[in-house]
C-alpha positions as CSV (number, residue, x, y, z in Angstrom):
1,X,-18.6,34.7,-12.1
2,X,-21.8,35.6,-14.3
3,X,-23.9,35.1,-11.3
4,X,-22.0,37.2,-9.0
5,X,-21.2,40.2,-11.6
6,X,-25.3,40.2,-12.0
7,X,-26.3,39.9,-8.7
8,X,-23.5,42.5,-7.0
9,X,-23.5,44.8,-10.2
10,X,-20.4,44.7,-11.2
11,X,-18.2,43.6,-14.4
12,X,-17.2,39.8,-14.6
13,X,-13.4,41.3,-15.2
14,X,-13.7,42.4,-11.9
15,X,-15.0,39.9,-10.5
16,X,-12.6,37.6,-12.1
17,X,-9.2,39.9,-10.5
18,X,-11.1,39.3,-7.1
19,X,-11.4,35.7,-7.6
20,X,-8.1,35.0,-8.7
21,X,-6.7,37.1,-5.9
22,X,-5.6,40.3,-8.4
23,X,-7.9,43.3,-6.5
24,X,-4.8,44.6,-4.9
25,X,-2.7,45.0,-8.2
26,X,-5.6,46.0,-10.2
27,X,-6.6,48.5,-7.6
28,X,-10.1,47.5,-6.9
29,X,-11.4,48.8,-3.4
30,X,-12.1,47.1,-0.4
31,X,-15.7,47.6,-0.5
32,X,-16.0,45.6,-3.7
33,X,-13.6,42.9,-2.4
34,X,-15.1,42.1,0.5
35,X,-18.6,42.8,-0.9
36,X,-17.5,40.2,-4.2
37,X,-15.8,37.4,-1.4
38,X,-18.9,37.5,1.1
39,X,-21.3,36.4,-2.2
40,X,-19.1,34.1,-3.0
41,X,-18.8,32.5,0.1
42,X,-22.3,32.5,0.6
43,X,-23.1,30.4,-3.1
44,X,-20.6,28.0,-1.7
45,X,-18.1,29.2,-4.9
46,X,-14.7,27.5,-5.1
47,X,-11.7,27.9,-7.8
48,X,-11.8,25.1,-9.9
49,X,-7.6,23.9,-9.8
50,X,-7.6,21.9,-13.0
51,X,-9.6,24.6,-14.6
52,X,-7.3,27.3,-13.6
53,X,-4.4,25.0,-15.0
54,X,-6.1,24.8,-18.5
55,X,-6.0,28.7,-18.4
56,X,-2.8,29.5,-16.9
57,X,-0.7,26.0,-17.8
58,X,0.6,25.3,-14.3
59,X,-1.4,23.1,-11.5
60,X,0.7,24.3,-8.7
61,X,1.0,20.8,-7.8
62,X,4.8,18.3,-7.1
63,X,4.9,15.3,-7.5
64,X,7.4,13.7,-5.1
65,X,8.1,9.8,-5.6
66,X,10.4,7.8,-3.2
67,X,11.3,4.3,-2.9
68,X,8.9,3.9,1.1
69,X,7.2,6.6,2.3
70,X,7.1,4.7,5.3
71,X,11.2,5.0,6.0
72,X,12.5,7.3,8.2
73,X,14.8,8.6,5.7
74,X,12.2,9.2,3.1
75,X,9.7,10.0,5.8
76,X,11.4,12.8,7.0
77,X,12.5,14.2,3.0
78,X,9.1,14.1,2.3
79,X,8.0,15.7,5.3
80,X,10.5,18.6,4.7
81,X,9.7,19.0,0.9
82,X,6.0,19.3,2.0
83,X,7.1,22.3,4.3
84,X,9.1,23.7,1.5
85,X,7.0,23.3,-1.4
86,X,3.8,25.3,0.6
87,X,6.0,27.6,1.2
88,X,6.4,28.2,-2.5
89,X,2.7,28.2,-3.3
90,X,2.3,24.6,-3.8
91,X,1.3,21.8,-2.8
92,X,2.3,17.8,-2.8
93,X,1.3,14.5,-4.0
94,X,3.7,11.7,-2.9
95,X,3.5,7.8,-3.7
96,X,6.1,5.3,-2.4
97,X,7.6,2.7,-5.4
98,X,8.7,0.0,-3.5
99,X,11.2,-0.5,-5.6
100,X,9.2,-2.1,-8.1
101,X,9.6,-0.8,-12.0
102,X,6.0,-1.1,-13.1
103,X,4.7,0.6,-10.0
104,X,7.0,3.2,-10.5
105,X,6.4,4.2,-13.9
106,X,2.5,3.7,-13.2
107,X,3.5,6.9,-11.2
108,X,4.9,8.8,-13.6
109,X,2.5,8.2,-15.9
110,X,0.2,9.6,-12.8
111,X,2.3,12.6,-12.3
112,X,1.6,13.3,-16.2
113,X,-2.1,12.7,-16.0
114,X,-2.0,15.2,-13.3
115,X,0.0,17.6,-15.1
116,X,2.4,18.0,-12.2
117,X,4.3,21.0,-12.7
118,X,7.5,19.4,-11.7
119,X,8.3,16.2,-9.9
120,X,11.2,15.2,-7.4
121,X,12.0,11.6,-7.6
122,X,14.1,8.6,-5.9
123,X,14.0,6.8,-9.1
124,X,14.1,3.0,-9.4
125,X,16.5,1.3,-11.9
126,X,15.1,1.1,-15.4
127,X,13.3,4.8,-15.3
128,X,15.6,6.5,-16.9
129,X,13.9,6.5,-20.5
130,X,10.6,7.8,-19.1
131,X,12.6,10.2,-17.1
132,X,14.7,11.3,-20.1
133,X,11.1,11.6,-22.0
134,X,9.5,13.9,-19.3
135,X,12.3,16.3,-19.6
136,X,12.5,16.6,-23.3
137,X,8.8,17.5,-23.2
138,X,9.2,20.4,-21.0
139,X,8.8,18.9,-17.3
140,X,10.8,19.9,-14.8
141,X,12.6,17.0,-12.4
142,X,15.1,16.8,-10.1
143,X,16.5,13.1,-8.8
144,X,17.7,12.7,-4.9
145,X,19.2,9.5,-3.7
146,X,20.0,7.8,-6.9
147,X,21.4,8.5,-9.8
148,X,21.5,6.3,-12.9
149,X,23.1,9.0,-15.3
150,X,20.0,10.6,-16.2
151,X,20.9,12.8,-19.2
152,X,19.8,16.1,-18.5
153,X,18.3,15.7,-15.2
154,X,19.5,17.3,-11.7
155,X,20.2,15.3,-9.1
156,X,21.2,15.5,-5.7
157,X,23.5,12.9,-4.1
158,X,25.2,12.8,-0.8
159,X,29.1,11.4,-0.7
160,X,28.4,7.6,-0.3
161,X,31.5,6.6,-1.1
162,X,33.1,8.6,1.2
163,X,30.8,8.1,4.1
164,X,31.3,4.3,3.6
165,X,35.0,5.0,3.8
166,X,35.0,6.7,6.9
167,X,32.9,4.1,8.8
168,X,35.5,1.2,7.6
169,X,38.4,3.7,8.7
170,X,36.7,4.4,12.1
171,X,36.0,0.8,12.6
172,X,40.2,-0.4,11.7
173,X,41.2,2.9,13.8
174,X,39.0,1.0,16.6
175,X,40.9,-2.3,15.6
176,X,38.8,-4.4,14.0
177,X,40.2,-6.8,11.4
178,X,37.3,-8.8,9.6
179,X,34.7,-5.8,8.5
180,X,31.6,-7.2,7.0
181,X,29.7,-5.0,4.7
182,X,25.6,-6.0,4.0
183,X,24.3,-3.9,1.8
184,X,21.6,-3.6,-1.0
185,X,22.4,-3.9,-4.5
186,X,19.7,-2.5,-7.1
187,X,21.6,-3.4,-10.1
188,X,25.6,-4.4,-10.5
189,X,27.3,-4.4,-6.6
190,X,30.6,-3.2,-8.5
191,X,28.0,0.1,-9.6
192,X,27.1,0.8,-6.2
193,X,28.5,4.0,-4.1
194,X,27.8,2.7,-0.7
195,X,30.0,-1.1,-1.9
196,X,32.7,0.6,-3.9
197,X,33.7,3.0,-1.1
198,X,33.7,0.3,1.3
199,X,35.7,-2.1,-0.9
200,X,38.3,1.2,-1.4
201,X,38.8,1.3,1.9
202,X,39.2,-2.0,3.0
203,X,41.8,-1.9,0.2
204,X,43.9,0.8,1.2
205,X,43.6,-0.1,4.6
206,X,45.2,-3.7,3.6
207,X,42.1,-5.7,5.4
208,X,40.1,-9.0,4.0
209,X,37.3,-7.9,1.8
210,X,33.8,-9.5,3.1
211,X,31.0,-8.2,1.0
212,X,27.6,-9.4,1.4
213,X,25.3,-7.7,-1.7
214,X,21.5,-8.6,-1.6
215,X,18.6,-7.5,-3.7
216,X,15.3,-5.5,-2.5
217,X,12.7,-7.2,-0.8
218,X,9.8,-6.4,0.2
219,X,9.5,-8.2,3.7
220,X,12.0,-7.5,7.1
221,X,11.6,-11.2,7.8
222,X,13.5,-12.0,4.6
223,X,16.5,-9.8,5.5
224,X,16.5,-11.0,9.1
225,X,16.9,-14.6,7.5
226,X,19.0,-13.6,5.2
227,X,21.4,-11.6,7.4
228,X,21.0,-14.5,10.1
229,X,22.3,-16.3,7.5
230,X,25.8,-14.4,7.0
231,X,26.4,-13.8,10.1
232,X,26.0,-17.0,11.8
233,X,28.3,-18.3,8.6
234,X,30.9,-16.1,9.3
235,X,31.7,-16.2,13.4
236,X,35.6,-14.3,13.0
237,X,34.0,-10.9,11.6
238,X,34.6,-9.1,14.3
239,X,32.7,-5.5,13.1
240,X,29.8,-5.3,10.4
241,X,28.3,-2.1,8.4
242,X,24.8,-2.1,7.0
243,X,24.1,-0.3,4.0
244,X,20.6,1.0,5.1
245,X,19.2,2.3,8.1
246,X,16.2,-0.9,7.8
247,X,18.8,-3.7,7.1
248,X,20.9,-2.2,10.4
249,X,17.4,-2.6,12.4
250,X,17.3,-6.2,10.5
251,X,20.9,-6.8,11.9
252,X,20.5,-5.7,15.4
253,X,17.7,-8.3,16.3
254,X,19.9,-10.7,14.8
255,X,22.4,-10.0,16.8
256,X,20.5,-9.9,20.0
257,X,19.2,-13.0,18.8
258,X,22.8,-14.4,18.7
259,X,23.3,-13.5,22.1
260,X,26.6,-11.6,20.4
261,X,27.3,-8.1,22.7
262,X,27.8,-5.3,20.9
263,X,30.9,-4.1,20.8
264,X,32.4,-6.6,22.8
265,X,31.4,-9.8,20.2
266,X,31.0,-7.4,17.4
267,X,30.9,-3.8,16.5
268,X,28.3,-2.4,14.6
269,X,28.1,0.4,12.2
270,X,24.5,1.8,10.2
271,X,24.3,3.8,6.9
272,X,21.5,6.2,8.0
273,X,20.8,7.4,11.0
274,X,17.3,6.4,12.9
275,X,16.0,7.0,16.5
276,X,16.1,3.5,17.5
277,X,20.1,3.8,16.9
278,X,19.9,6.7,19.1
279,X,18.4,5.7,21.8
280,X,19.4,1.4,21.6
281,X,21.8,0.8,24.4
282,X,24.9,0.8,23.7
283,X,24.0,3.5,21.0
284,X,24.5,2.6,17.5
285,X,27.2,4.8,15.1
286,X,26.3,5.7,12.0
287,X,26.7,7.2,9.0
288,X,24.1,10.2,9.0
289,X,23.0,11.9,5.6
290,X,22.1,15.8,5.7
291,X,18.2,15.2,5.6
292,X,17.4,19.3,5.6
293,X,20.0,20.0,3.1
294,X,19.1,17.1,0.9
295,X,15.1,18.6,0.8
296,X,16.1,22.0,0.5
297,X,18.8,21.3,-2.3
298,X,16.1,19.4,-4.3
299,X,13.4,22.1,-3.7
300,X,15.8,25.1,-4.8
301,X,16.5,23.2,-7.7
302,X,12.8,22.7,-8.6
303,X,12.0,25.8,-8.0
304,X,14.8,27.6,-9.9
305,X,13.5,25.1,-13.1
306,X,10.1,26.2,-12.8
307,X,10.8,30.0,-12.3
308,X,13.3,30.0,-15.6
309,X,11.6,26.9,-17.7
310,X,15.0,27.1,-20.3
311,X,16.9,25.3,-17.5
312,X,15.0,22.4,-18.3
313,X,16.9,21.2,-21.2
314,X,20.7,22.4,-19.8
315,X,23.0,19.4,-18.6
316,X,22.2,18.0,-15.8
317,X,24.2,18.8,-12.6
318,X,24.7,16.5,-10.0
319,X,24.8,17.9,-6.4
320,X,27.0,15.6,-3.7
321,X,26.3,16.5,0.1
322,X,28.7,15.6,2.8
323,X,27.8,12.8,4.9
324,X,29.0,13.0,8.5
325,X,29.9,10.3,11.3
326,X,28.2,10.2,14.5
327,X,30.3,7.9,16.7
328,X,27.9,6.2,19.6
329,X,28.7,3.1,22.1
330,X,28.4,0.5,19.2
331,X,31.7,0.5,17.7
């Protein structure tokens, strides 16, 4: 800015507004501006961000974390976060856990090294201490998928209880009698949305309960044995719901594999929504969960946080979207 103010003949203030993109509110004329931007475009000058954030205490930078970036459900949240967030002014940096605790708070500690402004995060089980610590020292965060009661943290959930319900209720309305639910289980399966809505349901609906809970893993071949597995043991289910939109991939090559026709041999019902269900013959029903209401809940939450920082340390509201049921030729 020295350079330029010395060369063009001008004050470094000035120079300074232009740079930071101030001329028009501090009234400095065109000729100046574009006098000020040509030399600086010439010496090759660019705005140094993590300078700028020493000075002004924001980086203009989310940190978005998600269990596999590589999922079409988190694919398309991030991709609709990244849309949002420029919109704002800001810009992304996005990292996938895997589900794995160390890796995940390795991220955090990232997003702090970073000096994120704010993060948005599908958090793994065991954060919730370095989560409670970011937000008691001032950093704003808002949760989306899961929830692990967070104290003071936002978070924005869709109905999985009740999406679960109405898949088992479609299903019995269809006349199926032995429902199988596969599902993933992070922690305890009696703590988990997507299980306890099905079990409610199966309940009420006066059917046998057959719950298959399994842990993360990393690798599709281990859910296709595993899944091979239960369904090969159990030949009288006559209808099956997948927790996840990748175990319901998982459990239709199994089921071709079988030789089993779908819905004949067995119906088949997917938590998530994907374009292979869409365009699999028959089609595949699902459970679909409001992507573009999901991203732009989270971002509006963000954003209100970081425009009024004393919403930071209020309670922590939890958001529930409405799943909905998109019947196709599977069930």
């Amino acid at each position: 800015m020295s350079d330029l103010a010395r060369k063009l003949n001008v004050s470094k203030t000035t120079v300074s507004f232009i740079l930071n993109g101030k001329a028009k509110e501090k009234r400095i004329s065109e000729s100046v501006v574009e006098k000020v931007m040509a030399e600086a475009a010439k010496l090759g000058y660019r705005p140094n961000q993590f300078a700028q954030s020493l000075r002004t205490g924001r980086t203009n930078i989310i940190g978005l974390m998600v269990e596999d970036i590589s999922n079409p459900f988190y694919a398309s949240i991030a991709k609709l976060i990244e849309e949002k967030v420029y919109q704002n002014g800001y810009k992304i940096v996005y990292c996938s856990t895997e589900n794995d605790l160390k890796r995940g708070k390795e991220f955090l500690t990232m997003f702090n090294t970073l000096s994120v402004d704010g993060c948005i995060i599908a958090p793994t089980l065991g954060m919730e201490d370095d989560i409670r610590d970011m937000i008691g020292k001032g950093k704003s965060v808002v949760l989306f998928d899961r929830f692990f009661g967070n104290d003071g943290s936002d978070a924005v959930m869709v109905d999985n209880q009740g999406g679960m319900y109405q898949a088992v209720q479609h299903l019995a309305d269809r006349g199926a009698k032995n429902i199988a639910l596969i599902a993933l289980a992070l922690d305890d399966p009696e703590k988990e949305d997507r299980i306890i809505g099905f079990k409610k349901a199966v309940a009420d609906l006066g059917l046998a309960l057959h719950v298959y809970a399994m842990p993360f893993k990393g690798g599709y071949e281990s859910y296709l044995q595993d899944i091979g597995e239960i369904l090969r043991g159990n030949p009288a289910l006559d209808a099956v719901v997948f927790g996840t939109n990748y175990l319901g991939i998982a459990g239709l090559e199994v089921i071709n594999q079988m030789g089993l026709r779908i819905p004949d041999d067995i119906a088949m019902v997917s938590f998530d929504d994907h374009d292979l269900f869409r365009i699999h013959r028959p089609g595949i029903t699902v459970v679909a969960q409001p992507i573009e209401a999901i991203a732009q809940t989270a971002i509006d939450t963000l954003m209100a946080k970081l425009r009024d920082p004393a919403q930071v340390h209020h309670a922590g509201e939890v958001i529930t979207l409405l799943t909905s049921l998109i019947v196709r030729a599977s069930t």
